[in-house]
C-alpha positions as CSV (number, residue, x, y, z in Angstrom):
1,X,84.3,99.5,93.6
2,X,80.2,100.2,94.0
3,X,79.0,101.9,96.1
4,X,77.0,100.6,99.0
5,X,74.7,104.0,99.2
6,X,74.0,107.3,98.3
7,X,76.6,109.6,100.4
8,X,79.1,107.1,101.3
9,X,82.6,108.1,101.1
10,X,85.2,105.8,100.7
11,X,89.3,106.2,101.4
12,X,91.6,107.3,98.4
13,X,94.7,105.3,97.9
14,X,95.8,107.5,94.8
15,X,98.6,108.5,97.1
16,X,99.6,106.2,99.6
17,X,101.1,109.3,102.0
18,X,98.7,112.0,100.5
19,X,98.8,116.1,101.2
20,X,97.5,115.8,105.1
21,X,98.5,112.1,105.9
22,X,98.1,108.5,105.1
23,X,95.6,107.1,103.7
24,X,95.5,103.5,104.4
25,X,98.1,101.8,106.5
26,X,98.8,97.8,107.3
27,X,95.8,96.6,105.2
28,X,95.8,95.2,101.6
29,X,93.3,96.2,98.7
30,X,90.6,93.8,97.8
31,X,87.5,94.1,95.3
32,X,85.3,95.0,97.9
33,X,87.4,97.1,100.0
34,X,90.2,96.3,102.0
35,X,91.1,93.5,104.4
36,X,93.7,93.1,107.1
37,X,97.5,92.9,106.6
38,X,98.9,89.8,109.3
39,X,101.8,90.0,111.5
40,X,105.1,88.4,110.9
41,X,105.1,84.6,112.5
42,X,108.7,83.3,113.1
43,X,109.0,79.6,111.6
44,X,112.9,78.7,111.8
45,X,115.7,79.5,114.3
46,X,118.2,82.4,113.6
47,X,120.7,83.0,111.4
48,X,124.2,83.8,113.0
49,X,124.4,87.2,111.5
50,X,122.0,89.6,109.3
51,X,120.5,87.6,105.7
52,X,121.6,88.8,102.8
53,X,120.0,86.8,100.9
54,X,118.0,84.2,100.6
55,X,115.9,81.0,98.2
56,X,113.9,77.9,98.3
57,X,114.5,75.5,95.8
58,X,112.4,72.5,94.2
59,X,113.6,68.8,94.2
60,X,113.1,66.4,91.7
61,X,110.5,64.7,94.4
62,X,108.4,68.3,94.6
63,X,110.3,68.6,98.5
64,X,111.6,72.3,99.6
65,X,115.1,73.3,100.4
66,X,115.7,76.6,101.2
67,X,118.8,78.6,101.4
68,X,120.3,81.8,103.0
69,X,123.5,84.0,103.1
70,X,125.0,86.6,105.1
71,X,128.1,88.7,104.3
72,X,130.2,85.7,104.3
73,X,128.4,82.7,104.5
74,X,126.0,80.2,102.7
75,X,123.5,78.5,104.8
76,X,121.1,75.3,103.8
77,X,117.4,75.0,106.1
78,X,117.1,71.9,108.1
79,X,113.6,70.5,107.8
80,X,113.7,68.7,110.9
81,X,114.5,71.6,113.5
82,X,114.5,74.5,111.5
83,X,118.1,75.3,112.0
84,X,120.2,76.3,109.5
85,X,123.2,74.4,108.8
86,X,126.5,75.5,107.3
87,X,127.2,74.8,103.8
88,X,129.4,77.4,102.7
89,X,132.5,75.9,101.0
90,X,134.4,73.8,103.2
91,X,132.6,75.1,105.9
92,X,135.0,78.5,105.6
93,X,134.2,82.0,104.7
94,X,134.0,84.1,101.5
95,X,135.5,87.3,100.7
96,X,133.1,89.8,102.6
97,X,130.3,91.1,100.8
98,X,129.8,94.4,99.6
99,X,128.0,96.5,102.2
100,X,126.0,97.8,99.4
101,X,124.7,94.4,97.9
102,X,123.1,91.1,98.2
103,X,123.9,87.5,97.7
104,X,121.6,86.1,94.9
105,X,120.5,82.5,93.7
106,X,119.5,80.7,91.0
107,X,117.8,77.1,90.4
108,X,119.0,74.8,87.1
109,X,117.6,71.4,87.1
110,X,119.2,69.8,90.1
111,X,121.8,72.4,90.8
112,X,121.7,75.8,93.2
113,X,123.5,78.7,92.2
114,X,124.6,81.3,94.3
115,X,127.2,84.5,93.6
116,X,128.4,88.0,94.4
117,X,131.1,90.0,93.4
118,X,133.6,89.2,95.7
119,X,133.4,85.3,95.2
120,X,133.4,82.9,92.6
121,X,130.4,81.5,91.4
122,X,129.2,78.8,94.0
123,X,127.3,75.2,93.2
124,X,124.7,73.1,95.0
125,X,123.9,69.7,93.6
126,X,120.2,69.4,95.0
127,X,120.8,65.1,94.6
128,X,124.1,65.0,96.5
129,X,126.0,68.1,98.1
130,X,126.7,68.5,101.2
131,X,128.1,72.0,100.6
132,X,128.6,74.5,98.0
133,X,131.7,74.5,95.8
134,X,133.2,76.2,93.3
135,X,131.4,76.0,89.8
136,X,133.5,74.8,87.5
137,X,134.6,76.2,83.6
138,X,135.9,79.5,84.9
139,X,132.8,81.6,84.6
140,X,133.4,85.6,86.0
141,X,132.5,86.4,89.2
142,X,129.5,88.5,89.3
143,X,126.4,90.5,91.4
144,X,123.8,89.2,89.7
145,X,122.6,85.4,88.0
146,X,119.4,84.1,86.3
147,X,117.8,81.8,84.0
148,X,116.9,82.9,80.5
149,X,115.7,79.6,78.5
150,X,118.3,76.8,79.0
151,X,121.0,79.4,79.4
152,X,122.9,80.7,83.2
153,X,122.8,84.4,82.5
154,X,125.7,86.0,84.7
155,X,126.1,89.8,84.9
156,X,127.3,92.9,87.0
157,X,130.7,91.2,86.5
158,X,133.6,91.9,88.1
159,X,135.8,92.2,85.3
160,X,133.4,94.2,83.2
161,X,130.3,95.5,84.3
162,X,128.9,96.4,81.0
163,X,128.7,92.9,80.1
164,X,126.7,90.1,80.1
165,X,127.6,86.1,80.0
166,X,126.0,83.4,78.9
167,X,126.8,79.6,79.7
168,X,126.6,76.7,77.4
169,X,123.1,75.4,76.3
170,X,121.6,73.3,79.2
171,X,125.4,73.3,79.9
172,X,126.2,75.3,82.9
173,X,129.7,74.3,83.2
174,X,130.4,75.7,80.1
175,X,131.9,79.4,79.8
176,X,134.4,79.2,76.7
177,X,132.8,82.0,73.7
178,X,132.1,80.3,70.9
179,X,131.7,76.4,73.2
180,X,128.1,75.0,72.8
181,X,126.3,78.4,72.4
182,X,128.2,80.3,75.3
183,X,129.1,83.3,74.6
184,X,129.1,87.5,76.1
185,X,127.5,90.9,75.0
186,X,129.5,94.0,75.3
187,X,127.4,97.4,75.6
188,X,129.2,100.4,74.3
189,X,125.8,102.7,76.2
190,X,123.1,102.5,78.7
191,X,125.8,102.1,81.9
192,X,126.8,99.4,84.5
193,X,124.4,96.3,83.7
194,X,122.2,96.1,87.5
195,X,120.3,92.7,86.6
196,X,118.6,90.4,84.1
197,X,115.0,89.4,84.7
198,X,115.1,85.7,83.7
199,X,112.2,83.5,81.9
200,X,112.0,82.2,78.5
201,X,113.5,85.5,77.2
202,X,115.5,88.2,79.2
203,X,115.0,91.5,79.6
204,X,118.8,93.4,80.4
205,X,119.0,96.5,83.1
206,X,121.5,99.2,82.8
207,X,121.4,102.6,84.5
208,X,119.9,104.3,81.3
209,X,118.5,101.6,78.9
210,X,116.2,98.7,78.8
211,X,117.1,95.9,76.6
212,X,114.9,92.3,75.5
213,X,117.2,89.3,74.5
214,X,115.7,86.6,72.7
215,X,117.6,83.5,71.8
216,X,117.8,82.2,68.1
217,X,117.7,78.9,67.6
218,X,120.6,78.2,65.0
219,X,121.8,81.8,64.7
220,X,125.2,83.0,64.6
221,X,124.8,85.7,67.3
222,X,123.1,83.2,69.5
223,X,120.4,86.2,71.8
224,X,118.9,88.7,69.6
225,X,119.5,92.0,71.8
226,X,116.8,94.5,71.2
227,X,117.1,97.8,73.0
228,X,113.1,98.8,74.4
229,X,114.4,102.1,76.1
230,X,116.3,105.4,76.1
231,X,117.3,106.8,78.3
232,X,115.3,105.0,81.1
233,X,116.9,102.2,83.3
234,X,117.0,100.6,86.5
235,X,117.6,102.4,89.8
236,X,117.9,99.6,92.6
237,X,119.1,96.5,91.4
238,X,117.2,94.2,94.1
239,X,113.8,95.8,93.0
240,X,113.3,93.9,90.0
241,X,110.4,91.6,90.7
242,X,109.0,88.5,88.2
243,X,105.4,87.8,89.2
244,X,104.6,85.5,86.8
245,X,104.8,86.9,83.0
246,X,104.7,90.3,84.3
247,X,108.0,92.0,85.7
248,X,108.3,95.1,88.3
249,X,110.8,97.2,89.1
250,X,111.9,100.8,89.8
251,X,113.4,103.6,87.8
252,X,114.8,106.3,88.2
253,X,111.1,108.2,87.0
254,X,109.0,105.9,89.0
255,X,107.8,102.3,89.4
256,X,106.9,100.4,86.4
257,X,106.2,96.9,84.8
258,X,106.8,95.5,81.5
259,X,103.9,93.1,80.0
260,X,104.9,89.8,78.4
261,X,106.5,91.2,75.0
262,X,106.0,94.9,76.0
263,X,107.9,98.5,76.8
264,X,107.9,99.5,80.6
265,X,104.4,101.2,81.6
266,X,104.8,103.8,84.6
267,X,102.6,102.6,87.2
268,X,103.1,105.1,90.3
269,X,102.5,108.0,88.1
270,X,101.0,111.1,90.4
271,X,100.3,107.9,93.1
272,X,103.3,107.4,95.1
273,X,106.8,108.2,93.1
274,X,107.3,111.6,94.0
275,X,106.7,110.5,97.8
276,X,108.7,107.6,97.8
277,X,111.4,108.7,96.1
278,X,111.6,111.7,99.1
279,X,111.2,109.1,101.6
280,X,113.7,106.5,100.3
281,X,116.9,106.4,101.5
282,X,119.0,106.8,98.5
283,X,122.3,105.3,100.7
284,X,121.1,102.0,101.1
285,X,119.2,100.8,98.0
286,X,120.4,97.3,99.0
287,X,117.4,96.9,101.0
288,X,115.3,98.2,98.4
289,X,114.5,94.7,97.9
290,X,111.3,93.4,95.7
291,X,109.2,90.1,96.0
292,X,106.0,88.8,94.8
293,X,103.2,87.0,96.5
294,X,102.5,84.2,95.0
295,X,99.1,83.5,96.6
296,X,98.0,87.0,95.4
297,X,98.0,89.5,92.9
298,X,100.2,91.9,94.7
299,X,104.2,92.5,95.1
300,X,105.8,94.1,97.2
301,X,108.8,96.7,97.3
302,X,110.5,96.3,101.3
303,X,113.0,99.5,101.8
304,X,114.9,101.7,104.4
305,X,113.3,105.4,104.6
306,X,115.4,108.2,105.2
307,X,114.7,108.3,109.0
308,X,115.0,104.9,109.7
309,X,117.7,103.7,111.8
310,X,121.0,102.7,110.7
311,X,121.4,98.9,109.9
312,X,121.4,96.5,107.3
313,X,117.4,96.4,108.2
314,X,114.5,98.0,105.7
315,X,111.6,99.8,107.9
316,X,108.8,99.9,105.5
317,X,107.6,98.1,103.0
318,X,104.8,99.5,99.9
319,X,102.7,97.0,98.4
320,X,100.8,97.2,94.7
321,X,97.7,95.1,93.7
322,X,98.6,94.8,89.8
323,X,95.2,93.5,89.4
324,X,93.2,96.6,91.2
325,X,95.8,98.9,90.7
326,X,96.4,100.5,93.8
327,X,99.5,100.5,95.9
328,X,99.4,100.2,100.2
329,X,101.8,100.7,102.7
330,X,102.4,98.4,105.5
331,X,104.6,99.2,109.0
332,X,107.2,96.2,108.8
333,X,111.0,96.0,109.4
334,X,112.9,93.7,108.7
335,X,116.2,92.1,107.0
336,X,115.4,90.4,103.5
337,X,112.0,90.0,102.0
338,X,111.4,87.1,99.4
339,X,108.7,84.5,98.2
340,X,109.4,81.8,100.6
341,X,107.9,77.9,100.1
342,X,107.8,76.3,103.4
343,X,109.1,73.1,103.6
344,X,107.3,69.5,104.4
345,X,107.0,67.8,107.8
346,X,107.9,64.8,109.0
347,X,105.9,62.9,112.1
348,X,109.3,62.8,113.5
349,X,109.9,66.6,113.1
350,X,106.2,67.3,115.1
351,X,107.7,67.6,118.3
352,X,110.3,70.8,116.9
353,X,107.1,72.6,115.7
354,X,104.7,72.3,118.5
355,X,104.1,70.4,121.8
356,X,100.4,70.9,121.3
357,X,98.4,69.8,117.9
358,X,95.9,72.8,119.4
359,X,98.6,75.5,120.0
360,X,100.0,75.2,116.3
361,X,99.9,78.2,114.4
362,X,99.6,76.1,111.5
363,X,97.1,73.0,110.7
364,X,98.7,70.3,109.6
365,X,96.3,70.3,106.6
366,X,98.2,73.0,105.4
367,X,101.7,71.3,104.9
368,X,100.4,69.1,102.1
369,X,100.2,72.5,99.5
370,X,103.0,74.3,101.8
371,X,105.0,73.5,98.6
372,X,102.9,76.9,97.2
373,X,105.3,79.9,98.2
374,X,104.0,83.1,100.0
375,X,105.1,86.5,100.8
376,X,108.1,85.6,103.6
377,X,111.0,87.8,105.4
378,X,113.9,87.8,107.9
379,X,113.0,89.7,110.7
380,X,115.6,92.1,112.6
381,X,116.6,89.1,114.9
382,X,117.7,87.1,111.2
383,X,114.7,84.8,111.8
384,X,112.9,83.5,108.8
385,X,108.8,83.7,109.0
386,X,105.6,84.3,107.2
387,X,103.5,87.0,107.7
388,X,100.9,84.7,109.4
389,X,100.5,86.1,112.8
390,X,97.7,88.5,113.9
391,X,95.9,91.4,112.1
392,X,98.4,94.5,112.4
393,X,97.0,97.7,113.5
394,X,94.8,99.3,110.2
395,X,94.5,103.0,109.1
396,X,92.1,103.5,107.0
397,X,91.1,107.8,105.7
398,X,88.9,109.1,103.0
399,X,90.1,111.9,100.9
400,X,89.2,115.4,101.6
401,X,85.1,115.7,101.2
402,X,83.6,119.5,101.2
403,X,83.8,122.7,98.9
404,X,84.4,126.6,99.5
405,X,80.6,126.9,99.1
406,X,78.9,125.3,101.5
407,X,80.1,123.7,105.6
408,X,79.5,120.6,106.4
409,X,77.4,119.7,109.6
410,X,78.9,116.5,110.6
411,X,77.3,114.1,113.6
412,X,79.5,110.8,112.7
413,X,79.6,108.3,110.4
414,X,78.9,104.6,110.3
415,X,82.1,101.9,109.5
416,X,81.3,99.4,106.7
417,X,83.3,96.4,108.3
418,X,83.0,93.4,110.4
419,X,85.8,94.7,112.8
420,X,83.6,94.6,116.5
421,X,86.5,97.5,117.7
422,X,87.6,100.4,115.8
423,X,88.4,104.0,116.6
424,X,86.7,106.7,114.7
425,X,88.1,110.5,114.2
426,X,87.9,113.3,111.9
427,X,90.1,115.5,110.8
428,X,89.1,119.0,109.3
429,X,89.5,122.6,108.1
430,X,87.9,125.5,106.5
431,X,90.6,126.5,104.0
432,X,92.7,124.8,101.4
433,X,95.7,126.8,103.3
434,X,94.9,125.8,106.7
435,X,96.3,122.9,108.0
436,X,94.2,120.2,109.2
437,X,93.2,119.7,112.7
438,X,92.7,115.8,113.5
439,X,89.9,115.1,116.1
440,X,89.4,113.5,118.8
441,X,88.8,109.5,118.9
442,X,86.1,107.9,119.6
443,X,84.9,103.9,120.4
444,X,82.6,102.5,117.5
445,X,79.3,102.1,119.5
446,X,78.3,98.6,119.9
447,X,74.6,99.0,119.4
448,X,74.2,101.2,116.4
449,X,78.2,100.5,115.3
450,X,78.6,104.3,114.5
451,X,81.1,107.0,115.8
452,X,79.1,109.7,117.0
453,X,80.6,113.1,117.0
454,X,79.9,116.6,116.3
455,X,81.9,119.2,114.0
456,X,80.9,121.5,111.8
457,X,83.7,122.4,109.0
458,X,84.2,123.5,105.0
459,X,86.3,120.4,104.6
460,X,87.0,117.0,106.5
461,X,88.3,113.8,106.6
462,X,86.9,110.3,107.7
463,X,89.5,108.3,109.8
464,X,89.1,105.0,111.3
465,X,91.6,103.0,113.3
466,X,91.2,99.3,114.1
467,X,93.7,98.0,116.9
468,X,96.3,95.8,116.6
469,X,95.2,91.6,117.0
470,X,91.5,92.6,116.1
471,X,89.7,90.1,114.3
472,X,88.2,91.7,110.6
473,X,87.9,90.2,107.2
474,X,87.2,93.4,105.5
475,X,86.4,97.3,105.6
476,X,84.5,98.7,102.9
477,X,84.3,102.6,103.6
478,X,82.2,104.9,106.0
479,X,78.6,106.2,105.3
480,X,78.3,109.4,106.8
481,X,75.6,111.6,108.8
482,X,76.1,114.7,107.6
483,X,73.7,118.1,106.9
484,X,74.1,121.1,105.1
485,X,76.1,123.5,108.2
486,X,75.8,127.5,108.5
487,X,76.6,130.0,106.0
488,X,80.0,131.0,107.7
């Protein structure tokens, strides 16, 4: 990031909580700073209990149908009036699911997948069902499903967790070893298997290894099965994220992503693992839940800290720019975070969206590339939405400016932003042992759009706070009016 003049300071994301406090809250890295992070914006009626989990699938004709589950239901959008409508299995129940885990889906050509443990593997025909049913072939019953090449990759299975199952080729009805390519992999080490990132090859988690399966056209064995770590594996099963050829997720020594063909690469080293892995509430990893943003170059991790309430919700949610490298945190809570693709409108459908062409949230411009998914949750109330509302309130602080040998004579500093309201502060100290104290606020002045204040100090901290709903594109970092202080 340049610099926009001599002495300007600019905040330090290295670590997202830092020694004193945080340094950036509710905004999102750019090139040239940092911009706002926007409120969540309910777009479809509530579910009848918490999501746990939730999909959009593509039809054939490019439209969007998306999909959600609690404990013991499945649940199909309606693009009309944004209700959801029950498509569980004969309209019945399923065997409860695990408190600690998620429903989770899968799109094959026409057809919707969705399992867990507890149930058997469940089928939507995109083209003709009305409801889920049973998937037929007998395949296991198991936690977690994707798509590696033309193959249904099932695994976390009921019967066997240290295996993985494979249906027939472009045959997902298929489950018989040995029928049309199906087939299973055993692993004598490496633990439980916790998920298979899908694509055109797979890459296996365990609790301590890391493997790559490729498939073999022709071959006896069907997937070569590489191992790519020791001794390292996955630590939440929902955190796995694919953002396009890349793939995220979390060990048990950090975050990390694996390049297309590559090892895992730590990428929270000395920035934010130690923190997070304090903060994160080890009880309830199945809200560690991870999702990409399309539109951007970030994902994001949503989990439940350690003093959050009790609940099948995640308070917090920490972001990572894989293109700048930084990671952010933003104040959220919710139930299920995901890359959502909102679905098409109808003229008929206006009148459920808005009663006013002027009052929508959205322009109607928009609903021809709506197709594009974007970052999306469940809120608390189980009410699906986009974070498309109004700036949240932003926290922005520099790292720690000064030295033992000289004090700092500090009269303000100047915001680089287009934000007309923000709060400025400082907080400061003259020993590496003391503890910081923070100063108090002050308005931006409108006319010369700096916060004036006086302190004199060995070390200090810039802090600016931009209110909730405030209109800003983008904040930059401070430029500060400081002189050499006293010899104290």
């Amino acid at each position: 990031m340049p610099l926009l003049s001599a002495g300007e300071y600019r905040p330090d994301v290295s670590d997202y909580l830092g020694t004193a406090s945080r340094n950036v809250l509710n905004v999102v890295p750019r090139g040239d700073g940092y911009g706002p992070f926007l409120d969540f914006s309910p777009y479809t009626s509530a579910l009848g209990a918490a999501c746990r989990g939730a999909f959009y699938a593509l039809k054939s004709d490019g439209s969007v149908v998306a999909f959600a589950a609690t404990s013991t239901k499945l649940y199909r959008l309606n693009n009309t009036d944004y209700s959801w409508v029950d498509v569980s299995k004969g309209a019945g129940t399923y065997s409860s699911l695990n408190s600690t885990a998620q429903w989770q889906y899968a799109q094959f050509g026409n057809l919707v997948f969705a399992t867990q443990a507890n149930a058997v593997l469940q089928v939507y025909d995109l083209s003709s069902s009305t409801q889920f049913d049973d998937c037929a072939g007998s395949p296991p019953q198991a936690a977690y499903i994707s798509v590696v090449g033309r193959f249904l990759v099932l695994s976390g299975l009921l019967s066997n967790p240290y295996r993985i199952q494979w249906s027939g080729l472009n045959a997902t009805t298929t489950w018989t070893s040995g029928v049309n390519s199906s087939d299973y992999q055993d692993f004598p080490d490496g633990g439980i298997v916790r998920g298979v990132a899908g694509g055109e090859y797979g890459v296996v988690f365990q609790d301590q290894a890391i493997r790559r399966m490729s498939y073999v056209a022709g071959a006896p064995y069907i997937f070569q099965i590489d191992r790519i770590t020791q001794d390292k594996g996955l630590y939440a099963p929902y955190s796995i994220i694919r953002a396009g050829e890349k793939i995220f997720f979390f060990a048990g020594q950090g975050f990390h992503k694996i390049e297309p063909g590559g090892v895992p690469e730590p990428i929270g080293r000395e920035k934010v693992d130690r923190t997070f892995l304090t903060d994160l509430d080890k009880g309830n990893l199945q809200l560690f839940i991870g999702a990409a943003d399309p539109r951007s170059t970030r994902v994001f991790w949503a989990y439940k800290s350690s003093a959050g309430a009790i609940g099948t919700a995640y308070d917090k949610v920490l972001g990572y720019d894989f293109l700048l490298d930084r990671f952010f945190p933003v104040e959220t809570s919710g139930e299920y975070l995901i890359g959502m693709s909102q679905s098409g409108v109808t003229l008929e459908s206006l009148d459920s969206i808005s009663g006013s062409i002027d009052a929508m949230s959205l322009s109607l411009d928009a609903y021809a590339t709506a197709v594009q998914p974007e970052l999306a949750q469940f809120s608390n109330s189980h009410i699906l939405g986009f974070f498309r509302g109004n700036a949240l309130e932003a926290t922005i602080e520099s790292a720690e400016q000064g030295t033992d040998e000289n004090r700092l004579s500090i009269r303000g500093f100047r915001p680089v932003t287009d934000a007309a309201t923000l709060y400025g502060s400082l907080s400061y100290r003259d020993t590496p042992s003391a503890a910081s104290i923070n100063g108090a606020e002050v308005l931006v002045n409108a006319r010369t759009g700096r916060c004036d204040m006086m302190r004199d100090a060995r070390y200090s901290r810039y802090k600016v706070r931009i209110p909730a709903s405030t209109s800003w594109t983008f904040f930059a970092g401070v430029v500060p009016d400081v002189a050499a202080g006293g010899a104290l």
